[in-house]
C-alpha positions as CSV (number, residue, x, y, z in Angstrom):
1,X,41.2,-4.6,10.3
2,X,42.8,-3.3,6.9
3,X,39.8,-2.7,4.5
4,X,40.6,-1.5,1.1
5,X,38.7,-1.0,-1.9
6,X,39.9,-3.7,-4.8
7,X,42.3,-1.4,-7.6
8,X,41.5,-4.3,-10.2
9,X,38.0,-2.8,-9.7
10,X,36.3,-2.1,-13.1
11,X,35.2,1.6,-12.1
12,X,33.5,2.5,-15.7
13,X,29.5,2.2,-14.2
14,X,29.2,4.3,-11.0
15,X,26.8,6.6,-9.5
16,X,26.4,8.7,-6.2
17,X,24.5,7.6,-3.1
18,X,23.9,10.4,-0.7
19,X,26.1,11.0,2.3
20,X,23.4,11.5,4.4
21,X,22.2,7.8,3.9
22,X,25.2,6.5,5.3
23,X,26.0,8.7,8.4
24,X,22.3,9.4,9.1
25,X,19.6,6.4,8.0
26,X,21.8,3.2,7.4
27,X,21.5,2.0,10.9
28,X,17.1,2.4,10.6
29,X,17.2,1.2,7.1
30,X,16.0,-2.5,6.7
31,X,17.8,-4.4,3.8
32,X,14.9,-4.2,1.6
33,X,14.7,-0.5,2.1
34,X,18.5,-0.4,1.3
35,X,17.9,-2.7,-1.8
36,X,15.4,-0.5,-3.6
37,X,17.4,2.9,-2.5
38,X,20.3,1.2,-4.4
39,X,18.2,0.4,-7.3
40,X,16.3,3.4,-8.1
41,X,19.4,5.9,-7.5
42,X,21.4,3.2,-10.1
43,X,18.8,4.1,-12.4
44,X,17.6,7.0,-12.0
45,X,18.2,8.8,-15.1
46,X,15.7,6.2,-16.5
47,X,12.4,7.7,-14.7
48,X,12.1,3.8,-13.4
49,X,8.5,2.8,-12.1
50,X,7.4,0.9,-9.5
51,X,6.6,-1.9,-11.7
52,X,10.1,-1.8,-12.4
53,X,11.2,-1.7,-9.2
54,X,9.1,-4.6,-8.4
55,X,10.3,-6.9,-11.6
56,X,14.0,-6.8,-10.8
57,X,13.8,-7.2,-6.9
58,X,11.1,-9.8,-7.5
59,X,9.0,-7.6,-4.6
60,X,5.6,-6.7,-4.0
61,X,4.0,-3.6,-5.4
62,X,2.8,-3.1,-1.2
63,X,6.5,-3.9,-0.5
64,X,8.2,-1.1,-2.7
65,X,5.4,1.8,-1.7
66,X,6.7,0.8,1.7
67,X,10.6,1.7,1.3
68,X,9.9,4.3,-1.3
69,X,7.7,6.0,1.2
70,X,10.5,5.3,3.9
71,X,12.8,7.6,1.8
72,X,10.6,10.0,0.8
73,X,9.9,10.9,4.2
74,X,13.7,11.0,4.8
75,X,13.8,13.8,1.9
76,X,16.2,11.4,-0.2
77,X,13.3,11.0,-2.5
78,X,10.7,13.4,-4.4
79,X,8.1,10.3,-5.4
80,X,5.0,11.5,-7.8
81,X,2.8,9.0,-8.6
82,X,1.9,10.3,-11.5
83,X,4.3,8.0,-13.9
84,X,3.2,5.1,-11.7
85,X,0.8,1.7,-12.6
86,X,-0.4,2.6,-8.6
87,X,-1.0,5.0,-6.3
88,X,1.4,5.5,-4.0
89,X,-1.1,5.1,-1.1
90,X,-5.1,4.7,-0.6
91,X,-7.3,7.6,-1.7
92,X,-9.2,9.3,1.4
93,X,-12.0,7.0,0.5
94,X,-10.4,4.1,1.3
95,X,-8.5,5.6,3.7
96,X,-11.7,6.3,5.9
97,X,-11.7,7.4,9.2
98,X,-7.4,7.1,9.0
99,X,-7.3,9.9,6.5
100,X,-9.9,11.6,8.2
101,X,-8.0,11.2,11.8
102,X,-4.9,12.5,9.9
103,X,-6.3,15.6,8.7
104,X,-7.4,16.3,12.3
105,X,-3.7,15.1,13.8
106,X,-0.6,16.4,11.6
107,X,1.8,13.4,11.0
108,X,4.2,13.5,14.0
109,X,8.1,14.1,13.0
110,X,10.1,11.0,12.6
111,X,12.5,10.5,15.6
112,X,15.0,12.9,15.9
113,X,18.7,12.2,14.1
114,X,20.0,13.9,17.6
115,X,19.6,11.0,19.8
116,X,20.8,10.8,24.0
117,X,24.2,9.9,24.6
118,X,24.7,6.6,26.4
119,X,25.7,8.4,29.5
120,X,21.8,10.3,29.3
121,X,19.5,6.8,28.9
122,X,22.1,5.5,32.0
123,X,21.1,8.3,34.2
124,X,17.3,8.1,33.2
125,X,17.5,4.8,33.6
126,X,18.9,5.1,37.5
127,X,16.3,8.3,38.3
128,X,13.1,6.5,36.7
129,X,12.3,2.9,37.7
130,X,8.9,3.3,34.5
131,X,12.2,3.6,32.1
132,X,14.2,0.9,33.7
133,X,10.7,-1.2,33.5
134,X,10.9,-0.6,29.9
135,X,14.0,-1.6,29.1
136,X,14.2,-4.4,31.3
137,X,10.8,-5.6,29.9
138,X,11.6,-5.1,26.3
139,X,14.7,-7.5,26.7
140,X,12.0,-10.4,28.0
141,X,9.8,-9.6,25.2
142,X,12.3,-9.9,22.7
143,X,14.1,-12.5,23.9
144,X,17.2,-10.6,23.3
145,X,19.6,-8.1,25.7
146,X,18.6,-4.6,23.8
147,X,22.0,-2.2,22.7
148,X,22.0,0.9,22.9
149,X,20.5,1.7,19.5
150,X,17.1,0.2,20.6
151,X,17.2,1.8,24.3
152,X,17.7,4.8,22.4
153,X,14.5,4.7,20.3
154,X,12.0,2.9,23.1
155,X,13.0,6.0,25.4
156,X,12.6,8.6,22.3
157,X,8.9,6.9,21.5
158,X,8.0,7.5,25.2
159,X,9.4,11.0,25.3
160,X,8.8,12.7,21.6
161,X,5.7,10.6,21.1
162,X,4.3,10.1,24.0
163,X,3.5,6.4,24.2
164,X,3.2,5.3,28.3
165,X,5.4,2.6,28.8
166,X,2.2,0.1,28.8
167,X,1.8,0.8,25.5
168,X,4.9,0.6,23.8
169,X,5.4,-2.9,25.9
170,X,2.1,-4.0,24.0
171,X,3.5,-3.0,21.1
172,X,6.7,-5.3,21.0
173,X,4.7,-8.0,22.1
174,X,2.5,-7.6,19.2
175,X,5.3,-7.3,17.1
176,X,7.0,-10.3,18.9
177,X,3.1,-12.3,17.4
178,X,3.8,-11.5,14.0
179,X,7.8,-12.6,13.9
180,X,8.8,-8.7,12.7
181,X,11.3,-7.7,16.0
182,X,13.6,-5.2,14.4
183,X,13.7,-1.8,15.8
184,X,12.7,0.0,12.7
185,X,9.0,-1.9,12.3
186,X,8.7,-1.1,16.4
187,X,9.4,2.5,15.7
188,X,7.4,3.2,12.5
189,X,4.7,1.1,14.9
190,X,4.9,3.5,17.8
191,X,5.0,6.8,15.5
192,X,1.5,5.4,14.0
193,X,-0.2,4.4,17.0
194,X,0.8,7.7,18.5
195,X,-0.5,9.6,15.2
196,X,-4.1,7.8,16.1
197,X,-4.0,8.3,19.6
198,X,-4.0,5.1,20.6
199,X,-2.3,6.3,24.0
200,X,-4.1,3.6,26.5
201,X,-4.1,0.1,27.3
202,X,-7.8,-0.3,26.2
203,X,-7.3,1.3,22.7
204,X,-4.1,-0.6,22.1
205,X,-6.1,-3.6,22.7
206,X,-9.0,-2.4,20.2
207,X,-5.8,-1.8,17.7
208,X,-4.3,-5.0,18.1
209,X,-7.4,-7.0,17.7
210,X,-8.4,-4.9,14.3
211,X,-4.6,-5.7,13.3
212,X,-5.0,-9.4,13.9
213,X,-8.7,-9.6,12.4
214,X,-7.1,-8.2,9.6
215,X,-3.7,-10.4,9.1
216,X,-6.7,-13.5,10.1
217,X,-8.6,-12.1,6.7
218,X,-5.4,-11.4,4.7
219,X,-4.4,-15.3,5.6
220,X,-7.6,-16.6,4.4
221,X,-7.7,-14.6,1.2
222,X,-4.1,-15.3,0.2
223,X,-5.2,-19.3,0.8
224,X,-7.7,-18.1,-2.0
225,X,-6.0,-15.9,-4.3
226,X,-2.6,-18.2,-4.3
227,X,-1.0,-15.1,-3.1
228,X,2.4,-16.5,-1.1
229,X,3.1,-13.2,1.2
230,X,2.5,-14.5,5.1
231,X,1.4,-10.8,5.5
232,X,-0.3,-7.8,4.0
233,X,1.6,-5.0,3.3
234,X,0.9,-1.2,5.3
235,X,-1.1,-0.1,2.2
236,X,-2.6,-3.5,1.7
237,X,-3.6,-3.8,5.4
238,X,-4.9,-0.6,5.3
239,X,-7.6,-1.7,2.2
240,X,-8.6,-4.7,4.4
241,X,-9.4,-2.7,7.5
242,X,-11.5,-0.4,5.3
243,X,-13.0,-3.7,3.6
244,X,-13.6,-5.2,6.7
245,X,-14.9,-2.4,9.6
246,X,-16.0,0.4,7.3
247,X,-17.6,-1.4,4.3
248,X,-18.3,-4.9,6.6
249,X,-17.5,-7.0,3.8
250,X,-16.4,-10.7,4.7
251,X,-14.1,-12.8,3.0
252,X,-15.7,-14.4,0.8
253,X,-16.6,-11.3,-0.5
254,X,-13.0,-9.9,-0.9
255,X,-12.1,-13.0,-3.4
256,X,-15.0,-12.6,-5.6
257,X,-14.1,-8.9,-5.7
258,X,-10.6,-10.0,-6.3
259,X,-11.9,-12.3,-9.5
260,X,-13.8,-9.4,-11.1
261,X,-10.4,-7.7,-10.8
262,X,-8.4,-10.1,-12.4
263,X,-10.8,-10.5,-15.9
264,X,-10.0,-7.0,-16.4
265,X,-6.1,-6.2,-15.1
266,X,-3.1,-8.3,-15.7
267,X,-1.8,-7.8,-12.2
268,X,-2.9,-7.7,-8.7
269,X,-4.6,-4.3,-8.0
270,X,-6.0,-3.5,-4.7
271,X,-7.2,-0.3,-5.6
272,X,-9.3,-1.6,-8.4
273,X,-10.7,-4.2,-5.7
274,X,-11.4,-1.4,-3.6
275,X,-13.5,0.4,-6.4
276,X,-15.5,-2.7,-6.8
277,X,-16.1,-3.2,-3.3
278,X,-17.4,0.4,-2.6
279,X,-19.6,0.4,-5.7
280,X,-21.1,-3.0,-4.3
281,X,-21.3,-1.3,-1.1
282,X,-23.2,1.5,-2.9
283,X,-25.7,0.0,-4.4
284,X,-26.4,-2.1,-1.0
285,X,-24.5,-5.3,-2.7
286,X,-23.7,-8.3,0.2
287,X,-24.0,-11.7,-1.1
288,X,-22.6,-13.7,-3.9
289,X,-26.6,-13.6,-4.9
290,X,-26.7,-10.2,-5.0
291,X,-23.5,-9.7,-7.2
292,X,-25.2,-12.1,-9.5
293,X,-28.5,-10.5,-10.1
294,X,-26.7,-7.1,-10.5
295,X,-25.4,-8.5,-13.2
296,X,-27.9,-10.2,-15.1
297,X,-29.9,-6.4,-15.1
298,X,-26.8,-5.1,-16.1
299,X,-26.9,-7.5,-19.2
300,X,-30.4,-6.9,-20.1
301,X,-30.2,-3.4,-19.5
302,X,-27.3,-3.5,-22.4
303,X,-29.4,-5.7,-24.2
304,X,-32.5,-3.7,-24.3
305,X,-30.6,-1.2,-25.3
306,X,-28.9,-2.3,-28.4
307,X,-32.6,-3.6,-29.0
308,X,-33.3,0.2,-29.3
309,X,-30.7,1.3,-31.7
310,X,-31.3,-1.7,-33.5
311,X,-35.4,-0.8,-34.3
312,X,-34.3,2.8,-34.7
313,X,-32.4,2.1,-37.8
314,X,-35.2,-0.2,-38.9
315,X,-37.8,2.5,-38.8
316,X,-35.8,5.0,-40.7
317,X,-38.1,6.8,-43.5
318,X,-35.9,5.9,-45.7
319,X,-35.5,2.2,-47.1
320,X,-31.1,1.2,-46.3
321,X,-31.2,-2.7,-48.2
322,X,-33.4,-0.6,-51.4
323,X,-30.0,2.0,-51.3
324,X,-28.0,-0.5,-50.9
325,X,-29.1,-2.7,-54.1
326,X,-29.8,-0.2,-56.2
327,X,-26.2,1.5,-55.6
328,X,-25.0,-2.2,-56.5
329,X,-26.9,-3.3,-59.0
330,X,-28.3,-0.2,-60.8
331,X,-24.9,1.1,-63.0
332,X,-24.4,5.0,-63.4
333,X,-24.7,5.9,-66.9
334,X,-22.6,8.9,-68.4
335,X,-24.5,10.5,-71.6
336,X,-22.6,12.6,-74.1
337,X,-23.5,15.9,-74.5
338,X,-24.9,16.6,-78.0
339,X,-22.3,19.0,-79.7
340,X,-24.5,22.2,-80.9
């Protein structure tokens, strides 16, 4: 093939996309992570902000924090928060025990750039049957004869992370369920599973029940909210677990948190939600009954004080509607001195 680049090219607008992102990351890179990496290094003299990001991709907030986060960890971005409508993840108190598990257990490495030649994963595959299982499996699961590229990453999660074969098997298959197959989502899967520990067959099964309570929730409170996305987000899945198994909060409970959010911010915020939730949670709120009668002390707590202030001013020693007339209807009069 003769590829060239067109001369008639208008070359006036350019900028510079790291070398590194080509030879390196292009191949683990989903299009969406490629899309915002495009946009943000196009403008980056412009500080843009993730509500940028979001209005000219037409993405999700959740979305964007997901591929800015993929290149941050990649060192092609330094992202602060700071400038941003959002954090760029959960605060440790939504985080809960995640966070806390975190802190224990230092985030593993990604998968290493240096990856086993074709002739290596052929001659692991021939001296270990578990590996051959794995591949072999993987291609039934998938539905798809797996390349090199994905042999290469299923043998690196067993070996760098850990993962028995079991467990990475359980992992496609529950990545199969939800319709997201690529090699990328299977890998940032396995690095997070082995980050918790979840290094057996029973606490993958505990995992992939929370994860499917969760996307059952999500489904049910998009239904409510008019909210299109099939799916939550890593950050937004990561709120409804916390919702769900830390604060034990149904449903029901999520949308009305989600309407007190919306009279008070233009846009969907999940970490506003969150601070209503865990204040409810607080103050031993559970029921739409309860919310209710919060808020009617609430409003008679305000009124009873602006009763206050109100009879404070009207038992002032001194009389305010006398002052008042008199500086009305009482003129000043200026006398002449009397010349001596």
């Amino acid at each position: 093939m003769n590829l060239k680049i067109n001369p008639s090219l208008q070359w006036g607008a350019v900028f510079q996309v790291p070398a590194c992102v080509v030879d390196k990351h292009l191949k683990i890179a989903s299009p969406e992570q490629i899309k915002v990496l495009l946009w943000v290094l196009r403008h980056a003299s412009d500080s843009p902000k993730l509500a940028d990001i979001c209005a000219a991709l037409k993405c999700e907030e959740g979305d964007a924090e997901d591929c800015l986060k993929f290149w941050a960890q990649r060192g092609i971005f330094l992202y602060e928060d700071a400038e941003s409508d959002k954090p760029l993840q959960p605060k440790s108190d939504a985080a809960g025990e995640r966070s806390r598990q975190a802190a224990k257990n230092p985030p593993l490495e990604p998968i290493p750039l240096v990856s086993p030649t074709s002739e290596q994963i052929l001659a692991r595959t021939k001296e270990s049957s578990e590996i051959a299982f794995l591949f072999n499996e993987s291609q039934k699961k998938l539905g798809r004869t797996i390349g090199y590229d994905t042999q290469c990453v299923l043998l690196m999660i067993h070996d760098q992370y850990g993962l028995p074969v079991e467990v990475i098997l359980m992992i496609i298959e529950y990545c199969v369920s939800i319709n997201k197959i690529s090699i990328a989502y299977i890998s940032a899967v396995g690095k997070d599973w082995a980050e918790k520990e979840i290094d057996t067959i029973e606490k993958a099964d505990e995992q992939i029940e929370m994860l499917r309570r969760c996307n059952g929730i999500w489904k049910k409170f998009a239904a409510l909210a008019g909210i299109s996305n099939p799916r939550p987000t890593s950050v937004q899945s990561e709120y409804i677990r916390t919702w769900t198994y830390e604060l034990s909060f149904d449903v029901d409970m999520i949308f009305l948190a989600y309407e007190e959010m919306a009279n008070h911010c233009t846009r969907l915020s999940f970490a506003y939600m969150n601070k209503i939730l865990k204040n409810w949670h607080s103050e031993g709120i559970k029921t739409h009954s309860e919310v209710a009668e919060a808020s009617k002390k609430r409003l008679e707590k305000r009124s009873r004080s602006a009763a206050k202030k109100s009879d404070s001013k009207s038992n002032a020693s001194y009389d305010i509607e006398e002052y008042k007339r008199s500086t009305i209807h009482d003129p000043i009069v200026y006398k002449k001195k009397k010349k001596v």
